[in-house]
TORVOPA-523866 format. One record per residue (C-alpha): residue in one letter; y, z, x. Coordinates in nm, 2 decimals, decimal comma. Example, Ala and Ser with C-alpha at 12.3 -4.5 7.8 and 13.67 -1.06 7.14 Angstrom:
2
<residuo=A north=-0,45 up=0,78 east=1,23> $
<residuo=S north=-0,11 up=0,71 east=1,37> $
// end
This chain:
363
<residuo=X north=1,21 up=1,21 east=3,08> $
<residuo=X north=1,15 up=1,17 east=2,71> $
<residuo=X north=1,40 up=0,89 east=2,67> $
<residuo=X north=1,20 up=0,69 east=2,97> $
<residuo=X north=0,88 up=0,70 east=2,81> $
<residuo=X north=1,02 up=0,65 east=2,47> $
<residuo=X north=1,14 up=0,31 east=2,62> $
<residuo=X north=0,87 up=0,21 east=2,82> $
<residuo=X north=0,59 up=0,24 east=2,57> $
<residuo=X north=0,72 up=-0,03 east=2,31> $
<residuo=X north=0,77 up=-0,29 east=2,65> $
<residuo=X north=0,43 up=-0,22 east=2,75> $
<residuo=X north=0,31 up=-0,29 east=2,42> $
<residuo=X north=0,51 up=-0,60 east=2,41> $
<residuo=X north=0,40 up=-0,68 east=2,75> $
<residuo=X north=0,01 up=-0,68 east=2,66> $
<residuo=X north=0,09 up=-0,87 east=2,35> $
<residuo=X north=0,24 up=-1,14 east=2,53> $
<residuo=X north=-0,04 up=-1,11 east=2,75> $
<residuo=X north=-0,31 up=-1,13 east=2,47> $
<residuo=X north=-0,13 up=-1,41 east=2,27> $
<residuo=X north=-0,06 up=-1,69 east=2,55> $
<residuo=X north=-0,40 up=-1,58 east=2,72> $
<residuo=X north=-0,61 up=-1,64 east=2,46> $
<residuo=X north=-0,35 up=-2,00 east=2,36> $
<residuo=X north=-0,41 up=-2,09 east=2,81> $
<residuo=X north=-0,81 up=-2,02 east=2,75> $
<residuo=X north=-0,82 up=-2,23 east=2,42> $
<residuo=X north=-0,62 up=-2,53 east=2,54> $
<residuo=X north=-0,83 up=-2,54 east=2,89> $
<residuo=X north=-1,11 up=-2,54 east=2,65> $
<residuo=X north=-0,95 up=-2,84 east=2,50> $
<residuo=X north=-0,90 up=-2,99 east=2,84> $
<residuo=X north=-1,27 up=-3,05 east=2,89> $
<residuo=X north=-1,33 up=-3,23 east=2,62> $
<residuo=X north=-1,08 up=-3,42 east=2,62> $
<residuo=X north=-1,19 up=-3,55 east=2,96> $
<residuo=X north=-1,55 up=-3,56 east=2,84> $
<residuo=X north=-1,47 up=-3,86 east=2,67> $
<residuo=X north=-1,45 up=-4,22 east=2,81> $
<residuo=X north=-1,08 up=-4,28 east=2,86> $
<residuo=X north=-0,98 up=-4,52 east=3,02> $
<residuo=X north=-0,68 up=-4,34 east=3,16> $
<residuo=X north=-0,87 up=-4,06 east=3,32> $
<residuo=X north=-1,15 up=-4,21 east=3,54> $
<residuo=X north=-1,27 up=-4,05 east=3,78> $
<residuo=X north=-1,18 up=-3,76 east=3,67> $
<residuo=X north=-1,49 up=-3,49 east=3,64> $
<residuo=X north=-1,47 up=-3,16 east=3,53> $
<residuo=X north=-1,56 up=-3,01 east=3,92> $
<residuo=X north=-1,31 up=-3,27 east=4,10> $
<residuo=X north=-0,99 up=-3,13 east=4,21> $
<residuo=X north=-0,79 up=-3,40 east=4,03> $
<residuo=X north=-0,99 up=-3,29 east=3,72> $
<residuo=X north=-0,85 up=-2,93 east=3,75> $
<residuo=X north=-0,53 up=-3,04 east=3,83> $
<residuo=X north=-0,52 up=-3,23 east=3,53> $
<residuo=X north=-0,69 up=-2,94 east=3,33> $
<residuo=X north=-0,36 up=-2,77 east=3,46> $
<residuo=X north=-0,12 up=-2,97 east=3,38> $
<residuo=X north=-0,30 up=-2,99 east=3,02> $
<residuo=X north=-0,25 up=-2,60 east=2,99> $
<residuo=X north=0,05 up=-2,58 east=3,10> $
<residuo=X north=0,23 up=-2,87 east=2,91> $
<residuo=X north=0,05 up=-2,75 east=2,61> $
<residuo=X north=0,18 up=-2,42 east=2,59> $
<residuo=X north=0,52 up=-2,58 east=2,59> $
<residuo=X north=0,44 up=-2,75 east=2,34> $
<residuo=X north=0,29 up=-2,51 east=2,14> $
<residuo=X north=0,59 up=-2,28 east=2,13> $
<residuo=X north=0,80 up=-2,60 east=2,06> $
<residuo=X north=0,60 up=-2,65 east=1,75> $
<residuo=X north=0,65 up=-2,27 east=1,65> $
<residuo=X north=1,03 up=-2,36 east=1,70> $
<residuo=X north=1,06 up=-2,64 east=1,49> $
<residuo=X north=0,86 up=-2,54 east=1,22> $
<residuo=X north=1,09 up=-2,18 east=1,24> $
<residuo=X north=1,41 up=-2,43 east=1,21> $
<residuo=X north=1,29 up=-2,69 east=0,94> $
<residuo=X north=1,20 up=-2,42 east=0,72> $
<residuo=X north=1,55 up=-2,25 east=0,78> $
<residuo=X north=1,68 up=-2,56 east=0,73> $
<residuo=X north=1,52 up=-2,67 east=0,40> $
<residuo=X north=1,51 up=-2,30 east=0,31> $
<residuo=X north=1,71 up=-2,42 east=-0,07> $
<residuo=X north=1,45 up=-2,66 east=-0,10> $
<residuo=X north=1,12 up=-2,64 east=-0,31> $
<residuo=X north=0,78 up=-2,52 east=-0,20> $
<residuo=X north=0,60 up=-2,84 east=-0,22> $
<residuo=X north=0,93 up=-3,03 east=-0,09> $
<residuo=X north=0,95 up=-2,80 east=0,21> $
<residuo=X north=0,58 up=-2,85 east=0,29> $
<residuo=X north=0,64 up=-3,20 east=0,27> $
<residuo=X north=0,90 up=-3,18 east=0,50> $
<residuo=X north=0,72 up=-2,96 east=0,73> $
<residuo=X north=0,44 up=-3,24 east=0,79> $
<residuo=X north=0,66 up=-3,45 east=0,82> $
<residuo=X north=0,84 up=-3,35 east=1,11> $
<residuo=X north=0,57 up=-3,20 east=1,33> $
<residuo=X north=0,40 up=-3,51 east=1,27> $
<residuo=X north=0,70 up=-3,68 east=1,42> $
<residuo=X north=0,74 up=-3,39 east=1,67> $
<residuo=X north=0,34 up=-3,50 east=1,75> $
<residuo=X north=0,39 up=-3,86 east=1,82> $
<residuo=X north=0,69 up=-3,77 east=2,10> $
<residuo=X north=0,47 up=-3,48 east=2,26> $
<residuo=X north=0,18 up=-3,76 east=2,27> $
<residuo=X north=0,45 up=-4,02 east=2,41> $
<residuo=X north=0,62 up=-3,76 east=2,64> $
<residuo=X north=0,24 up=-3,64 east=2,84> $
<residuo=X north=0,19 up=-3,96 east=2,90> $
<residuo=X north=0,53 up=-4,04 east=3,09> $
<residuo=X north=0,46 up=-3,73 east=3,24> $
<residuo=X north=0,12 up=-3,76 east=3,31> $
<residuo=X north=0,12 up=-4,06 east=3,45> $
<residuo=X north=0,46 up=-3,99 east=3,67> $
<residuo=X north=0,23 up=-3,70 east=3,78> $
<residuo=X north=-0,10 up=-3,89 east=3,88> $
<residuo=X north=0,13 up=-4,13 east=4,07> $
<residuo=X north=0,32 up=-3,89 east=4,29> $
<residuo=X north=0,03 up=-3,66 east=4,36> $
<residuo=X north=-0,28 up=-3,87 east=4,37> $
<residuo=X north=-0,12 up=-4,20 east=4,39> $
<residuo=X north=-0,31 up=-4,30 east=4,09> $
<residuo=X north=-0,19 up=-4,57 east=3,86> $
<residuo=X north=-0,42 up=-4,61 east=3,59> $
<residuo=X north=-0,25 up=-4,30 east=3,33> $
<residuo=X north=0,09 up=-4,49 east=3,40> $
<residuo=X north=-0,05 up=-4,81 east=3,32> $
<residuo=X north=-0,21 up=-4,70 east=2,99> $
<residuo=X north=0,15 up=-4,51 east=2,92> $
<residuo=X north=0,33 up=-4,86 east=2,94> $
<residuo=X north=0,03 up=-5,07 east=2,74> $
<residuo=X north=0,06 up=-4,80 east=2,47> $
<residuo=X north=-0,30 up=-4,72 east=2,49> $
<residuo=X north=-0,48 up=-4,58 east=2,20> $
<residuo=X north=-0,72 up=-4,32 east=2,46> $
<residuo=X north=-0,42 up=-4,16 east=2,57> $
<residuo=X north=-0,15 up=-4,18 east=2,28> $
<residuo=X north=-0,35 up=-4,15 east=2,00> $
<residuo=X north=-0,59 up=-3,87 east=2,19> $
<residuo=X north=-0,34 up=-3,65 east=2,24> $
<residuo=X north=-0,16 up=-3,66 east=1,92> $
<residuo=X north=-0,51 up=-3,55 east=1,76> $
<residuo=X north=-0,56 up=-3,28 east=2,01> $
<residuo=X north=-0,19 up=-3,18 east=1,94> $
<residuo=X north=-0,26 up=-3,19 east=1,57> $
<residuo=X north=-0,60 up=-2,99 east=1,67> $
<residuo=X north=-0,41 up=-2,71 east=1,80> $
<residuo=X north=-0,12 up=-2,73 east=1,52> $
<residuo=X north=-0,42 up=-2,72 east=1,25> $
<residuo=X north=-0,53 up=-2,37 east=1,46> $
<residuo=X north=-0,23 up=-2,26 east=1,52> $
<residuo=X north=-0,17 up=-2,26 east=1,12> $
<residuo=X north=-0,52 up=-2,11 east=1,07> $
<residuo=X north=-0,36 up=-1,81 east=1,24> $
<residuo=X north=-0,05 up=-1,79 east=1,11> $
<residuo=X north=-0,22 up=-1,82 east=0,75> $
<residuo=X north=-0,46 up=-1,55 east=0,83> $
<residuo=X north=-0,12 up=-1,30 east=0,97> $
<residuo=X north=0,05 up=-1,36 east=0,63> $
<residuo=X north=-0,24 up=-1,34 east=0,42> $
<residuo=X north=-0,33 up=-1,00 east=0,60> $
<residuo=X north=0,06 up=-0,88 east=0,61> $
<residuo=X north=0,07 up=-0,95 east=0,24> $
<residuo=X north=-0,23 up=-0,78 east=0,14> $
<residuo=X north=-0,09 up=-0,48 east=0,32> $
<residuo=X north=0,25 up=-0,53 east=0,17> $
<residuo=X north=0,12 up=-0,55 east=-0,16> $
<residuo=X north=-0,10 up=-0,32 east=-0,13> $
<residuo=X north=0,22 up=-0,06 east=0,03> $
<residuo=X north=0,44 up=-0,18 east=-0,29> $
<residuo=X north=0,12 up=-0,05 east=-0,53> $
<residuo=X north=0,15 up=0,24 east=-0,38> $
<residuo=X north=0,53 up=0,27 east=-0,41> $
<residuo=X north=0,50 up=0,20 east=-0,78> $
<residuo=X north=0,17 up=0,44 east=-0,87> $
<residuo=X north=0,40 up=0,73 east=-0,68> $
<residuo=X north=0,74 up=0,64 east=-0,85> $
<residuo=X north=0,53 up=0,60 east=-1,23> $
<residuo=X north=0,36 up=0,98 east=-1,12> $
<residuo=X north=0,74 up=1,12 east=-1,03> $
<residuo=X north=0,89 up=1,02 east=-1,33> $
<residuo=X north=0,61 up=1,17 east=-1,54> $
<residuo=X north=0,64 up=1,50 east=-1,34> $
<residuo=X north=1,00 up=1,52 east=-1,35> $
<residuo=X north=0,96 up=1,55 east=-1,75> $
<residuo=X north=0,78 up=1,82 east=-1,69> $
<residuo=X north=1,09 up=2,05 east=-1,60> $
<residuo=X north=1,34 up=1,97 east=-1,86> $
<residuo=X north=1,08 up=2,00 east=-2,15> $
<residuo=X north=0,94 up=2,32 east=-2,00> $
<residuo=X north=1,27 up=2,49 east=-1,96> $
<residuo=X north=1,42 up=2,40 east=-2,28> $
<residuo=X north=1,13 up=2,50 east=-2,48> $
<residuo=X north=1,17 up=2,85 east=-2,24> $
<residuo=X north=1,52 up=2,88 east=-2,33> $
<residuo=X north=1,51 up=2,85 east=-2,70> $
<residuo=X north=1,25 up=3,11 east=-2,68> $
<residuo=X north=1,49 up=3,33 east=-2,49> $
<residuo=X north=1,75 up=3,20 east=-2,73> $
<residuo=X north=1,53 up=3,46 east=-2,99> $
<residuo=X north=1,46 up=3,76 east=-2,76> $
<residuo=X north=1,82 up=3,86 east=-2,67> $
<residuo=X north=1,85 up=3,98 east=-3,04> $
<residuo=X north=1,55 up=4,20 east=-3,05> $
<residuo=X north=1,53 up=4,38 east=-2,75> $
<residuo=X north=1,73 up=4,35 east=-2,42> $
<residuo=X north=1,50 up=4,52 east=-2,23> $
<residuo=X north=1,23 up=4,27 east=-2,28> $
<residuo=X north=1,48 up=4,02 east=-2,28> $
<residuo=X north=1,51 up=4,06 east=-1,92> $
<residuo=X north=1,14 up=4,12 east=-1,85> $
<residuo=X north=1,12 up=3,75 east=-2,03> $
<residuo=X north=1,42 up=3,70 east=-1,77> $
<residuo=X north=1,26 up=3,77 east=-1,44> $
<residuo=X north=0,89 up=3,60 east=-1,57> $
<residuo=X north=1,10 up=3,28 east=-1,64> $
<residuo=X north=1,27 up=3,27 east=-1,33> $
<residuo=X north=0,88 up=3,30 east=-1,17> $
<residuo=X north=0,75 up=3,03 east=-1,37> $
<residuo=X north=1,08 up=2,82 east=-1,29> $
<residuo=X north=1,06 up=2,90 east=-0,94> $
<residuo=X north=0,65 up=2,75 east=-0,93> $
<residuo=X north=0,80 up=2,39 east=-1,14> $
<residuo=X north=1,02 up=2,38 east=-0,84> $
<residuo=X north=0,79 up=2,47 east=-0,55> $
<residuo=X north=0,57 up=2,26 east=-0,70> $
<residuo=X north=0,79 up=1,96 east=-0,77> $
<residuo=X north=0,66 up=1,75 east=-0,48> $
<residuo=X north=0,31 up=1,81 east=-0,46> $
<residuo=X north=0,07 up=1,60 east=-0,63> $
<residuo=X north=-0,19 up=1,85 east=-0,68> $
<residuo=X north=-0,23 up=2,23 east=-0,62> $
<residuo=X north=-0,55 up=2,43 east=-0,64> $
<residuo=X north=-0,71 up=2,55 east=-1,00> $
<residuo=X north=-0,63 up=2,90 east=-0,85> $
<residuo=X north=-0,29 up=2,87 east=-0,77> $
<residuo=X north=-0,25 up=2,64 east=-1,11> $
<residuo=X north=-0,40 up=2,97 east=-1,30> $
<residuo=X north=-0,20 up=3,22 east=-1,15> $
<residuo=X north=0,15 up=3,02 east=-1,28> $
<residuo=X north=-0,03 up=3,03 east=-1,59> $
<residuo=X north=-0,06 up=3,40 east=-1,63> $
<residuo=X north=0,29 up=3,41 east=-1,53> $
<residuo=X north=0,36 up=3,19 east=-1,84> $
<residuo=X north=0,10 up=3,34 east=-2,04> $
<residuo=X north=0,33 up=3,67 east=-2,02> $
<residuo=X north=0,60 up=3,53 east=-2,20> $
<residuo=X north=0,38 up=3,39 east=-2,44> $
<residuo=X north=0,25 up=3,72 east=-2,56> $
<residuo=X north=0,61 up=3,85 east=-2,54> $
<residuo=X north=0,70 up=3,64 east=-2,85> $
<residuo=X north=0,38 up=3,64 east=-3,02> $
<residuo=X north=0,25 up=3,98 east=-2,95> $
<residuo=X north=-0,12 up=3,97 east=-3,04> $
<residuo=X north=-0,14 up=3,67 east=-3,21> $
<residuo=X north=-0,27 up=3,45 east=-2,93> $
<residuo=X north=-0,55 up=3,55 east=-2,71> $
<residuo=X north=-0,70 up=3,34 east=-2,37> $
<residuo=X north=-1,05 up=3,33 east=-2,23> $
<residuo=X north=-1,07 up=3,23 east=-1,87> $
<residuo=X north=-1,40 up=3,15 east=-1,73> $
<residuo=X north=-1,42 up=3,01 east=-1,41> $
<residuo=X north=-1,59 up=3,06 east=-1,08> $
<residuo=X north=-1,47 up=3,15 east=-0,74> $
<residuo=X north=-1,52 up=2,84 east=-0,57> $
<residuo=X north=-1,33 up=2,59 east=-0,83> $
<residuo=X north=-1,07 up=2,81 east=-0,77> $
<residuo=X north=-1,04 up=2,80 east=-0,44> $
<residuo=X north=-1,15 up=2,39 east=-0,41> $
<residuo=X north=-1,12 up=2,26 east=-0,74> $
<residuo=X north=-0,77 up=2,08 east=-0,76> $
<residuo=X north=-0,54 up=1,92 east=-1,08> $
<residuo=X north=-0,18 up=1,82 east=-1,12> $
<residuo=X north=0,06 up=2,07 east=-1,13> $
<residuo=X north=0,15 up=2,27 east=-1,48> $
<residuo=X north=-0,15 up=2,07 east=-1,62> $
<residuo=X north=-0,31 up=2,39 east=-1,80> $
<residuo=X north=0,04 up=2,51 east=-1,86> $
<residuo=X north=0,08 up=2,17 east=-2,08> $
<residuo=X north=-0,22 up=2,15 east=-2,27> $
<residuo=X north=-0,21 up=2,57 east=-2,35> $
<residuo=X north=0,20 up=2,46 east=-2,53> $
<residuo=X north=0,02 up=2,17 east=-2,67> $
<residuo=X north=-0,24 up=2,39 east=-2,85> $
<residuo=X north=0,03 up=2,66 east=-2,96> $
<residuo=X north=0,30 up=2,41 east=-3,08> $
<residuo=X north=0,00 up=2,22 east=-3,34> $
<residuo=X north=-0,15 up=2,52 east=-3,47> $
<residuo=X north=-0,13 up=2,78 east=-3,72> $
<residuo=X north=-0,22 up=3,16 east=-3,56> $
<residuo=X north=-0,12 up=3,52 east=-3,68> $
<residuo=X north=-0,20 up=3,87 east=-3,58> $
<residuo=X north=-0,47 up=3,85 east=-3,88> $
<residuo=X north=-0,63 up=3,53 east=-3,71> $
<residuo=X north=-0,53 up=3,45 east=-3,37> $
<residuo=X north=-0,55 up=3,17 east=-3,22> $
<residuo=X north=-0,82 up=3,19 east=-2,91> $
<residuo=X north=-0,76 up=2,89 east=-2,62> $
<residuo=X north=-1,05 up=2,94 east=-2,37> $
<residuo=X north=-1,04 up=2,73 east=-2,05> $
<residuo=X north=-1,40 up=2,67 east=-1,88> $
<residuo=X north=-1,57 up=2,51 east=-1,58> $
<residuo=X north=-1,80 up=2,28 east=-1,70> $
<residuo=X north=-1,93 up=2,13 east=-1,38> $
<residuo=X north=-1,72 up=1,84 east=-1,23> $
<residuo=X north=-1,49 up=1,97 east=-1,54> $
<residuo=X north=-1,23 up=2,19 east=-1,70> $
<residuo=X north=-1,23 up=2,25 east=-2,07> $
<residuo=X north=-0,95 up=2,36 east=-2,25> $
<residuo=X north=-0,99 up=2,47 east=-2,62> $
<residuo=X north=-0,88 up=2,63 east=-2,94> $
<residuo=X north=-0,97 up=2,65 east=-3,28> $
<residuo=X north=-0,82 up=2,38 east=-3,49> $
<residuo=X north=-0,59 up=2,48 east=-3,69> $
<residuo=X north=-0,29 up=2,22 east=-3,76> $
<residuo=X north=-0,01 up=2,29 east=-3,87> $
<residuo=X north=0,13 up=2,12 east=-4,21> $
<residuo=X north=0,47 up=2,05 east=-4,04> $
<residuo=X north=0,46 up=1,99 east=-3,69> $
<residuo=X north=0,69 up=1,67 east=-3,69> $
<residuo=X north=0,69 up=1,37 east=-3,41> $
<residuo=X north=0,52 up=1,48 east=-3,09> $
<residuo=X north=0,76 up=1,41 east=-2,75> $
<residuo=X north=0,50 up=1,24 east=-2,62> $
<residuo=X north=0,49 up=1,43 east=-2,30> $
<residuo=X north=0,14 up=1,72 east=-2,34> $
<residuo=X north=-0,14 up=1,49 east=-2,36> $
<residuo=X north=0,01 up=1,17 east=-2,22> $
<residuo=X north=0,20 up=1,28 east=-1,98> $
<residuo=X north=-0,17 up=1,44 east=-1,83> $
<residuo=X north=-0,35 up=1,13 east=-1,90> $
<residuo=X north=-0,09 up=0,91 east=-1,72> $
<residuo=X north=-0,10 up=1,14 east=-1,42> $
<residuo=X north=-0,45 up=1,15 east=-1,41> $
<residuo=X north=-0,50 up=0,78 east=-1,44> $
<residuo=X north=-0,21 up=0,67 east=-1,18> $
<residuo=X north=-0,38 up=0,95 east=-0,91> $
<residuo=X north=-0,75 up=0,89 east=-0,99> $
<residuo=X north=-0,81 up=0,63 east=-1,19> $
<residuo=X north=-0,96 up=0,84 east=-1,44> $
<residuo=X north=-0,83 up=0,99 east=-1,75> $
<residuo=X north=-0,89 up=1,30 east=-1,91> $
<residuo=X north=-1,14 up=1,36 east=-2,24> $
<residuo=X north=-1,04 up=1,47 east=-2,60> $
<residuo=X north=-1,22 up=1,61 east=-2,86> $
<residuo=X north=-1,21 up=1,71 east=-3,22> $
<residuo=X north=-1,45 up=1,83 east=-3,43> $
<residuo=X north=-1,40 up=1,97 east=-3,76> $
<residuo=X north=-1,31 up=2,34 east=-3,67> $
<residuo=X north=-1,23 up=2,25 east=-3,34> $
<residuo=X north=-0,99 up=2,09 east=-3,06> $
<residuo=X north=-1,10 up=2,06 east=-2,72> $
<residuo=X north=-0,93 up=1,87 east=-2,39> $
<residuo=X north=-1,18 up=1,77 east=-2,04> $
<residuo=X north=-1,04 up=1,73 east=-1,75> $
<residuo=X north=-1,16 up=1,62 east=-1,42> $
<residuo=X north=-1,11 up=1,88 east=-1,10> $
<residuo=X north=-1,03 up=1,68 east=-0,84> $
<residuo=X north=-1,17 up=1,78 east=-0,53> $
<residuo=X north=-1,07 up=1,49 east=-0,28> $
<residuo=X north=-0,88 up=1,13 east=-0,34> $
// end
């Protein structure tokens, strides 16, 4: 059952597509049909637009024209195949060329036919006889209305591209903004687990009991990186618990000489969104840049400042903290930029270091 219907929806959708596309080209060239016998040809005398030769030639008109217009398609799809090596302006060249050419045989060929037509049905001479006198009412007419429908035809066709690329460009963006946000977030995990292990690196010499509490936090912070790795954004809640989880090996090496203030409400944790291990990144940046002891610790506070997050810390460089990696604050302002268009806010006064960021609440 599923396998039928799987079938039969995309050949009903074809179906109503053909439908729609030479309806509306049948509607369009009887449109053209009337005014084309509005005028005063010689050729079509007699024929009104109520008369039953008019209809029949209205017919004929709709009928031969559709031919023609998917002849046109054809040999436009086949020149440019054809010339495909060729330049732009040298293939549109080309292309004029030989539908103009294509044209002038179309006008030449309704006219034999035409006129072979009015003779055998309505024994009516006068289409043939301005066929063979190479009149300019019936050649020259129908090449403009041919060229007419070409020039609409291309209208379309321009339109379809123009549309498709915008949508293909716009896809590609999109492709590009992601792949940029995955390779900043994949430097997340390497820097993050490195910096863990040479912390770790230090512990198994002290105590092996706390060693393996450090062990089993690790493996919890680890574990969020790589729940986490596929997610743009994750909730200021969920963000802060990871934290605590990596605040706890913090205070394992440094006892009490770093302390953290958290203030913020119940609903930005809940709604309030940001990229993940953003907190976790700017909290390393302030401990690897400044100077804290048991005597003076060093207090980060992270706020909710309306639309905002505030992260900061007394400023208190260090004399020797060598080249940054690059990856704390840019690695947050990239991300930000590439999934909002907005970047993040930094601050320094004289005593102290402060970093804004948005909460994202929808995109």
């Amino acid at each position: 059952m599923y396998t039928s219907i799987s079938h039969t929806a995309p050949a009903e959708t074809r179906k109503t597509e053909y439908l729609l596309r030479y309806g509306g080209r049948a509607i369009l060239l009887y449109a053209f049909s009337l005014i084309f016998k509005s005028f005063d040809h010689t050729f079509v005398s007699d024929l009104s637009m109520t008369n039953f030769r008019g209809q029949v030639f209205s017919l004929f008109f709709v009928v031969f024209g559709l031919l023609v217009w998917d002849g046109a398609v054809g040999v436009a799809r086949k020149t440019e195949q054809f010339f495909a090596g060729s330049s732009i302006k040298r293939r549109l060249i080309l292309m004029c060329g030989v539908l103009l050419l294509y044209g002038m045989f179309i006008a030449l060929m309704f006219g034999f036919f035409y006129g072979s037509f009015d003779i055998l049905f309505f024994n009516r001479y006068e289409a043939w006889e301005s066929f063979v006198h190479m009149s300019y009412d019936l050649h020259i007419g129908i090449l403009l209305f041919y060229l007419m429908i070409l020039a609409f035809n291309g209208i379309v066709v321009y339109y379809t591209a123009w549309k498709e690329y915008q949508l293909q460009t716009e896809r590609l963006l999109r492709e590009n903004i992601q792949a940029q946000y995955d390779a900043l977030r994949h430097q997340i995990d390497p820097h993050f687990f490195f910096n863990s292990l040479s912390v770790l690196s230090n512990l198994v010499y002290k105590s092996a009991d706390l060693s393996a509490d450090y062990i089993v936090q690790l493996a919890k912070t680890y574990r969020y990186i790589l729940d986490k790795k596929f997610e743009n954004l994750v909730s200021v809640g969920t963000e802060l618990d990871f934290l605590e989880a990596y605040l706890f090996l913090i205070s394992i090496r440094h006892q009490q000489s770093i302390r953290f203030e958290v203030e913020i409400d119940e609903h930005t944790r809940n709604q309030g969104m940001v990229p993940p291990a953003t907190l976790q990144l700017l909290v390393e940046n302030a401990i690897k840049h400044n100077r804290f002891s048991a005597q003076h610790p060093l207090v980060i506070s992270i706020t909710h400042n309306g639309e905002e997050l505030a992260v900061g810390n007394p400023l208190r460089r260090k004399a020797n903290t060598g080249a940054s990696s690059g990856i704390g604050l840019s690695n947050i302002e990239k991300r930000y930029r590439l999934l909002t268009g907005k970047g993040i806010h930094v601050s320094q006064a004289d005593d102290r270091f402060t970093v804004t960021i948005p909460i994202i609440y929808s995109i």
